[in-house]
MARSEPA-557327 format. One record per residue: residue number from 1; residue in three letters; x negated, y negated, z of N, C-alpha, C in turn. Coordinates in pm, whole numbers, padded with zeros to 5 digits. Atoms other than C-alpha are relative to their C-alpha. Layout:
N
+------+------+--------+--------+--------+--------+--------+--------+--------+--------+--------+
| kero | pati |    npx |    npy |    npz |   capx |   capy |   capz |    cpx |    cpy |    cpz |
+------+------+--------+--------+--------+--------+--------+--------+--------+--------+--------+
|  NUM |  ALA |      X |      Y |      Z |      X |      Y |      Z |      X |      Y |      Z |
...
+------+------+--------+--------+--------+--------+--------+--------+--------+--------+--------+
***
This chain:
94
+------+------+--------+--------+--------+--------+--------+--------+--------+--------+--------+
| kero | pati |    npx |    npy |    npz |   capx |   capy |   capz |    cpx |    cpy |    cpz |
+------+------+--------+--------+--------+--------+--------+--------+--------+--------+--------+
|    1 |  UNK |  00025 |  00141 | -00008 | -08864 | -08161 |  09864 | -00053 | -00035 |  00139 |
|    2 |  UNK |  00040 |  00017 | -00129 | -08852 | -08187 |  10235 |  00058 |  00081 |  00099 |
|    3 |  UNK | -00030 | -00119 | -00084 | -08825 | -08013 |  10551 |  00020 | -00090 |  00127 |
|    4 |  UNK | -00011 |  00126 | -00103 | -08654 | -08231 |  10882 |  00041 |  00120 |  00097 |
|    5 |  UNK |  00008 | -00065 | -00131 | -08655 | -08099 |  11213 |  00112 | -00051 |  00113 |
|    6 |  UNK | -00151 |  00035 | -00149 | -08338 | -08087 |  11472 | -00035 |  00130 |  00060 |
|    7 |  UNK | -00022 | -00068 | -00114 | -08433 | -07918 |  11774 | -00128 |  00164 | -00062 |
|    8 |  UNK |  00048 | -00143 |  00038 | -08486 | -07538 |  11762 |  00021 |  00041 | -00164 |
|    9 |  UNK | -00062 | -00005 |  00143 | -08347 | -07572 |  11359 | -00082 | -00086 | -00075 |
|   10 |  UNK | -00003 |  00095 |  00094 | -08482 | -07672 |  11077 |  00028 | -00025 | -00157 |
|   11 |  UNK | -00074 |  00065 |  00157 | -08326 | -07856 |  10742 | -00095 |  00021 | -00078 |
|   12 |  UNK |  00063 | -00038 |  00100 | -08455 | -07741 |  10452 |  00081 | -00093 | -00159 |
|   13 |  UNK | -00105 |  00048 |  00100 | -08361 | -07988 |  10171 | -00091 |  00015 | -00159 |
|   14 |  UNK |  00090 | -00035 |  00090 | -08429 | -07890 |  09789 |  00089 | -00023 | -00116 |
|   15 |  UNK | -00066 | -00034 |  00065 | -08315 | -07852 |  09469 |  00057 |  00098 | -00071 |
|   16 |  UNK | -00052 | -00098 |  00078 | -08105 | -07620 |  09274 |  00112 | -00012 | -00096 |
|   17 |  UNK | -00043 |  00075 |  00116 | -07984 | -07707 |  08919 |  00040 | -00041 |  00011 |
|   18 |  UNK | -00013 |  00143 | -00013 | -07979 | -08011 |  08954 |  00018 | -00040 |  00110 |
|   19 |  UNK | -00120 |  00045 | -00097 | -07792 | -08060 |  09279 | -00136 | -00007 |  00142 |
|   20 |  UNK |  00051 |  00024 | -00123 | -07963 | -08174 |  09597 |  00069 |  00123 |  00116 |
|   21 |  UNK | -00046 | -00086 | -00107 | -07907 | -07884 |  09878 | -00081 |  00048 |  00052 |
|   22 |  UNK |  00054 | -00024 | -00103 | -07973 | -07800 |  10217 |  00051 |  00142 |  00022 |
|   23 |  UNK |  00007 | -00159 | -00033 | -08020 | -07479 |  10402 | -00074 | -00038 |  00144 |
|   24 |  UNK |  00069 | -00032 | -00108 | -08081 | -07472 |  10783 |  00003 |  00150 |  00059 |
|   25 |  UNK |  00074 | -00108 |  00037 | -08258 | -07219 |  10906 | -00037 | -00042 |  00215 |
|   26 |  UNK |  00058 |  00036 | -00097 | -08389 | -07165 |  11308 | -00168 |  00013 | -00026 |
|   27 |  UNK |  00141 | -00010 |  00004 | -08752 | -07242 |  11325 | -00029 | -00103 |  00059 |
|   28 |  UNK |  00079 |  00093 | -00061 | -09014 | -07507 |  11411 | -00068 | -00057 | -00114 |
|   29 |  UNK |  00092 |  00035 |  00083 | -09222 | -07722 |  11184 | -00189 |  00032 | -00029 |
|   30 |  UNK |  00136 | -00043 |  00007 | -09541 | -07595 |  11339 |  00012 |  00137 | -00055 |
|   31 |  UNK |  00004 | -00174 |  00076 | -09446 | -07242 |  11222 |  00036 | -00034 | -00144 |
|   32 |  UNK | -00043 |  00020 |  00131 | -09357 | -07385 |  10881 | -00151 | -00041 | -00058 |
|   33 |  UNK |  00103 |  00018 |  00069 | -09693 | -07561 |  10838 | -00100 |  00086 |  00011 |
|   34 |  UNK |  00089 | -00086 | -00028 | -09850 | -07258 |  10946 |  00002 |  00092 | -00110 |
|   35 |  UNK | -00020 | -00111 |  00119 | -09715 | -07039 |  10697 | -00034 | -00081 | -00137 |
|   36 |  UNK |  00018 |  00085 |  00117 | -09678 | -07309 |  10419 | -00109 | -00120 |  00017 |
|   37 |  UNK |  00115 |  00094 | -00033 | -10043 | -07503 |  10398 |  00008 | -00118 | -00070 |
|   38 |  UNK | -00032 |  00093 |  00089 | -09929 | -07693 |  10112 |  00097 | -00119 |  00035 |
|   39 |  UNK | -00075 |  00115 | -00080 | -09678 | -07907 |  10332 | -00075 | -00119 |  00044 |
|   40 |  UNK |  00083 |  00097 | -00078 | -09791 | -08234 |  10467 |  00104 | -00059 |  00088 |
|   41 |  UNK | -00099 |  00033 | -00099 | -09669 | -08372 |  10767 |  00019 | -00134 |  00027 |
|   42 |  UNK | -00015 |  00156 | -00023 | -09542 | -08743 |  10785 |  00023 | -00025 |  00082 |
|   43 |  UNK | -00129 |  00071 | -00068 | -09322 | -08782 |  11048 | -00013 |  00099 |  00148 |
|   44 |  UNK |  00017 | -00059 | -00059 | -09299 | -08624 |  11379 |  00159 |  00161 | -00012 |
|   45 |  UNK | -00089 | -00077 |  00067 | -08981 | -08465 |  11235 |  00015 |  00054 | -00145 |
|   46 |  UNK |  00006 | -00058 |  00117 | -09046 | -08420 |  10897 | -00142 |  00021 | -00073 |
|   47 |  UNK |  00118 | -00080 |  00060 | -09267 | -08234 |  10650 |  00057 | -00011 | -00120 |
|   48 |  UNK | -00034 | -00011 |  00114 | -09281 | -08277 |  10309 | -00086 |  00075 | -00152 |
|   49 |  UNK |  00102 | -00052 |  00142 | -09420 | -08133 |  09955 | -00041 | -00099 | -00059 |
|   50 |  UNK |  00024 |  00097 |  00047 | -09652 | -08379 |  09854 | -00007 | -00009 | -00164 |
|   51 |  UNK | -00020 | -00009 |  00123 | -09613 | -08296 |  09478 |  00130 | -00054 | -00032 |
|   52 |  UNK | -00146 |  00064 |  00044 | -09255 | -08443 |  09486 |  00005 | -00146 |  00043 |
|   53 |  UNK |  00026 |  00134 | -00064 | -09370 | -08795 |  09663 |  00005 | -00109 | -00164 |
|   54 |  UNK |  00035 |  00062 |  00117 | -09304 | -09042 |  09369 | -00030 | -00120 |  00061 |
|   55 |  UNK |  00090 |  00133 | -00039 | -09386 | -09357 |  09581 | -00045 | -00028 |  00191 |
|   56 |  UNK |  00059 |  00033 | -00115 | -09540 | -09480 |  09910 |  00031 | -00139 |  00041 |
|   57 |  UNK | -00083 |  00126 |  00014 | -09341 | -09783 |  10027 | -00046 | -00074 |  00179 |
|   58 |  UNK | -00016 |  00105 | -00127 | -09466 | -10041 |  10323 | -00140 |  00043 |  00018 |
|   59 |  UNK |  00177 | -00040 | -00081 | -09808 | -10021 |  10562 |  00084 |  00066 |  00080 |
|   60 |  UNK |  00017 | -00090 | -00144 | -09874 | -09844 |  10854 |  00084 | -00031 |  00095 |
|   61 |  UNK | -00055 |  00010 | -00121 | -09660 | -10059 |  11048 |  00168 |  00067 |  00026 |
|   62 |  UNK | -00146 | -00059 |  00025 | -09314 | -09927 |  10890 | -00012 |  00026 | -00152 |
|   63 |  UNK |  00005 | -00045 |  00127 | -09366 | -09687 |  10579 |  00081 |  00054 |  00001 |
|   64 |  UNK | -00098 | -00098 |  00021 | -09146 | -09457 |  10419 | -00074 |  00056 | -00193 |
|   65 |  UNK |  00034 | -00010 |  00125 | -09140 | -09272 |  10110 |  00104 |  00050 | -00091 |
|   66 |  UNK | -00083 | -00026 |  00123 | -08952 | -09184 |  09764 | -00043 |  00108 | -00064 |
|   67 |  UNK |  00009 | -00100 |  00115 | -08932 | -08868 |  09542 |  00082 | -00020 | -00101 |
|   68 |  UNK | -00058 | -00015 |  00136 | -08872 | -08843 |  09218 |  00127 |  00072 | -00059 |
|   69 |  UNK | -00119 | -00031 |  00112 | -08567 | -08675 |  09162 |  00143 | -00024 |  00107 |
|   70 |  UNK | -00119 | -00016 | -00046 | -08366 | -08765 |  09472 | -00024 | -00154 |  00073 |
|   71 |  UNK | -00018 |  00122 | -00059 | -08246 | -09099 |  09643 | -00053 | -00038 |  00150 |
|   72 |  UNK |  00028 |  00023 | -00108 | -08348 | -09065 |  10012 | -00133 | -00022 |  00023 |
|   73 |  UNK |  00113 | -00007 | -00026 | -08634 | -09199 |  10169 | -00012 |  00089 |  00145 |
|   74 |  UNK |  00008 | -00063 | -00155 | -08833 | -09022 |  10473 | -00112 | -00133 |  00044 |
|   75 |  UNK |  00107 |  00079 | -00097 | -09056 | -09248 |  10730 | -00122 |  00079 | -00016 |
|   76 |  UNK |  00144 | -00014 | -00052 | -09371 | -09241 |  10780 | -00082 | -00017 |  00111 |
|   77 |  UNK |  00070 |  00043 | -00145 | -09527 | -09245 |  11122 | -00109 | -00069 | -00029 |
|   78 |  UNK |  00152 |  00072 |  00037 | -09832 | -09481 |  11175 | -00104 |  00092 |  00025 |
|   79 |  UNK |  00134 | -00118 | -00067 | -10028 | -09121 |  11331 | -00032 |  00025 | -00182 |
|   80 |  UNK | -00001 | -00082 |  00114 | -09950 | -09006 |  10955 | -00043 | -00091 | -00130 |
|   81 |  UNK | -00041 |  00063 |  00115 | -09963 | -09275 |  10734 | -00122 |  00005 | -00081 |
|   82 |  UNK |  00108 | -00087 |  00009 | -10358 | -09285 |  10664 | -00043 |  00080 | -00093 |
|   83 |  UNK | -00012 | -00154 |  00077 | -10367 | -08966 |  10555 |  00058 |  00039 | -00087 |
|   84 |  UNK | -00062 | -00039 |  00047 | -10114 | -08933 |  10392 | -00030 | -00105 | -00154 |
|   85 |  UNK | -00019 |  00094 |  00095 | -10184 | -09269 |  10173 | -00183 |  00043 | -00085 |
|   86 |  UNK |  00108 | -00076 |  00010 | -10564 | -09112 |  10154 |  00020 |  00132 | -00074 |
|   87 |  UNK |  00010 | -00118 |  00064 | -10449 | -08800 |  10011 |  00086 | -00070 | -00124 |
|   88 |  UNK | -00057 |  00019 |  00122 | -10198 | -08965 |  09745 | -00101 | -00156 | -00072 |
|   89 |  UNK |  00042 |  00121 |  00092 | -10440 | -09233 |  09641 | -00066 |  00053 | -00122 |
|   90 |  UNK |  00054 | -00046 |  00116 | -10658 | -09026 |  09386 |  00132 |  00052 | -00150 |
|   91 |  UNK | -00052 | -00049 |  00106 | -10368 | -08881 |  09224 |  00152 | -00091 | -00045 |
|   92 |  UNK | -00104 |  00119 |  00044 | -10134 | -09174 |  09198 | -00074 | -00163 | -00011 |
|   93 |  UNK |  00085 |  00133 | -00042 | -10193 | -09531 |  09200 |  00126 | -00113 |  00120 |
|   94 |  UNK | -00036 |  00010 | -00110 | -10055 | -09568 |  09521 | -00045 | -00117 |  00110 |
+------+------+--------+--------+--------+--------+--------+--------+--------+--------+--------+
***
């Protein structure tokens, strides 16, 4: 679902039947989007799989967003937002 960044660590949050769970892990987000291209990066702390994004909530000045199978939202930076609302506009109606 998503991937949040503390420090030298980072949260790995996902699912597994059914159940919302995390898994930290030491790393960096730039070594995450390096390996995984399919990530997109919202936030200066978080990274997410944009195939799980079920909505796009506010403008540029204070966004966030919603997935589909779990309750939390993540922010959206205004560097990210853009882009991010540019890449989910064709395939939603966003």
């Amino acid at each position: 679902m998503y991937i949040q960044s503390q420090d030298n660590y980072v949260e790995i949050h996902y699912f597994k039947d059914g159940n919302h769970t995390k898994y930290l892990m030491r790393g960096t987000l730039k070594k995450i989007l390096k390996d995984f291209t399919f990530l997109f990066k919202v936030h200066r702390s978080f990274v997410v799989n944009p195939h799980n994004i079920d909505e796009l909530i506010g403008n540029s000045n204070k966004a966030s967003i919603t997935f589909k199978c779990m309750d939390s939202t993540i922010p959206v930076s205004k560097s990210n937002y853009s882009s991010l609302k540019n890449y989910l506009s064709p395939r939603t109606n966003i």
